[in-house]
N, C-alpha and C positions, 0 to 999 in steps of 0.2 A: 504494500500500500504506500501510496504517497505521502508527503509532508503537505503537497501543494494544494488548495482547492481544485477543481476539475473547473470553475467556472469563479473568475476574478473580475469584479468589474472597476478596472481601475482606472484614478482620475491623477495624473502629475502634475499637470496645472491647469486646477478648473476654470470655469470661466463664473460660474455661482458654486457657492455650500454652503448652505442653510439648513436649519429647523423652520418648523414650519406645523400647521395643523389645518385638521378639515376637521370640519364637526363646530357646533355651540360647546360653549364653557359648561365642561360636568359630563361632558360625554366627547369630546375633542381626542383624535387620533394625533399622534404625533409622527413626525416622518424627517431624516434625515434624508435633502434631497442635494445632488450632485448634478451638477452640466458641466458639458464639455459641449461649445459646438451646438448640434445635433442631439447627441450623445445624452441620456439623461438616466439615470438611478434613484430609486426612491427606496429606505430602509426605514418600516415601521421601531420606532421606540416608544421607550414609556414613560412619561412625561420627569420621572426619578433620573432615568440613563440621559435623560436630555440636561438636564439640569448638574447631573454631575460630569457629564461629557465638558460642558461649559465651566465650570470650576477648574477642573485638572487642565484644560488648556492654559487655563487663563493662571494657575502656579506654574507651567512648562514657562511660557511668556515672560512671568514675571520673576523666577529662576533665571535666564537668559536676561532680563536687564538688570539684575544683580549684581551677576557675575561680570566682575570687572576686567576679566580675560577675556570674556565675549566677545570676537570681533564684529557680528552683526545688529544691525541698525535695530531694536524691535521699540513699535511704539508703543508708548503708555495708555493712549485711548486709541479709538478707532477712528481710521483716518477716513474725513470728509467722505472723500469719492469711491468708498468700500461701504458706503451704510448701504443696508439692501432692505427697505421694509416694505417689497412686493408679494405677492402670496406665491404660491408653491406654481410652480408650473403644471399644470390642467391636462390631461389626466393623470394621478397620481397612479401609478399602479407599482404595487409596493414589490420587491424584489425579492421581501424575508424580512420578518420581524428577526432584530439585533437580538443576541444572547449575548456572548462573550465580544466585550469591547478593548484595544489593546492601545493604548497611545504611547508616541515617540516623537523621539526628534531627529532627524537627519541633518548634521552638519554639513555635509557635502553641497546638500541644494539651498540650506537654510528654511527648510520646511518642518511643519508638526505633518507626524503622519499618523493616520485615524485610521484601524482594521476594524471589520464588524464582521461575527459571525452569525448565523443563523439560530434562532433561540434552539436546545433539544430538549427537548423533556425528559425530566430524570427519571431513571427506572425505577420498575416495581420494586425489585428484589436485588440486594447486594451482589447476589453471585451471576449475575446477568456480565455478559462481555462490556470490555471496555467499548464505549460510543467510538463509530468509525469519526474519520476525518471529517471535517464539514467539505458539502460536495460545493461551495461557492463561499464564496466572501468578496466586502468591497472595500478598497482598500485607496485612501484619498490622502494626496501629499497638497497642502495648500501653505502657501508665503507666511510670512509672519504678521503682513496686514491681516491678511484673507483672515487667518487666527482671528486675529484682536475681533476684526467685524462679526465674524463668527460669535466669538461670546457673547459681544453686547446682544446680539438681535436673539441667541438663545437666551439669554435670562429676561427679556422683555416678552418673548414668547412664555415662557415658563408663566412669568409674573400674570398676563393676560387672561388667568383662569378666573377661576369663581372668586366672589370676594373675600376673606378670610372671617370671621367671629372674632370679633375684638374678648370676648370674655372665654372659649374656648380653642380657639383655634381651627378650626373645621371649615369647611365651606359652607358658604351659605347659597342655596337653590333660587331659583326663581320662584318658586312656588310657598316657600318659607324656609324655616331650619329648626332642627328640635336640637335647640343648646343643649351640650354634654355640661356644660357650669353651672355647680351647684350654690349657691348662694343662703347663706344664714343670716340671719340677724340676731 
């Protein structure tokens, strides 16, 4: 058996990488989408792997403008003519919901690089064979701008859901909310 996916959908240098959703707040899909070109990739996530995909970039990033051996340019915020707050490109058709997400940096081209695997579902029973290889993965090298744009527009998507409970935490529905906060006097 291989190490390789049998089917790689890869981006070196996209022309968009976004988060993105379809659906209303409280029932919204989330989708890691990639273009090149023509070329387009859509990887369903969950709104958690979106929100921590965005964090850990944004420590690679900000690792890299630390380090004061760093020879690369990386910005602090997200430059101007990189903001992307267009919706997803129409039709989404999702390629594989992410399982295993791997992040890197490549000095070489000065890129974060983002692997996503297919989710598997765990088996019934311990003495079950080791899971084969994933038969696909999409595998996207983007700039150190493209990064920075990247996080800002995933955590404004993230942020974009239902509104939170100021006294528990929870989302609050269109229709109303049954507060978990309990209150005494």
């Amino acid at each position: 058996m291989s190490d390789v996916p049998a089917l790689v959908h890869l981006f070196d240098w996209p022309d968009r990488v976004v988060v993105g959703t379809v659906g209303s707040p409280g029932s919204r899909s989330f989708y890691l989408q990639v273009r090149d070109g023509a070329r387009n990739a859509s990887v369903g996530l969950e709104k958690e792997q979106s929100a921590m995909l965005a964090e850990k970039i944004d420590e690679i990033l900000d690792a890299l403008m630390a380090d004061e051996g760093n020879p690369f340019s990386v910005p602090a915020d997200t430059p101007v003519e990189l903001v992307d707050n267009d919706p997803l490109d129409q039709p989404v058709e999702e390629q594989f919901r992410a399982g295993l997400m791997r992040l890197g940096w490549d000095p070489s081209t000065a890129q974060v690089v983002v692997e996503a695997f297919p989710f598997v579902e765990a088996g019934e029973s311990d003495d079950e064979e080791p899971a084969a290889e994933p038969s696909e993965m999409l595998l996207v090298r983007m700039p150190v701008g493209t990064a920075r744009a990247f996080v800002h527009r995933t955590r404004q998507v993230v942020a974009s859901g239902r509104p939170l409970c100021p006294l528990c935490g929870r989302p609050i529905d269109d229709d109303g909310h049954v507060c978990g906060a309990t209150t005494t006097l």
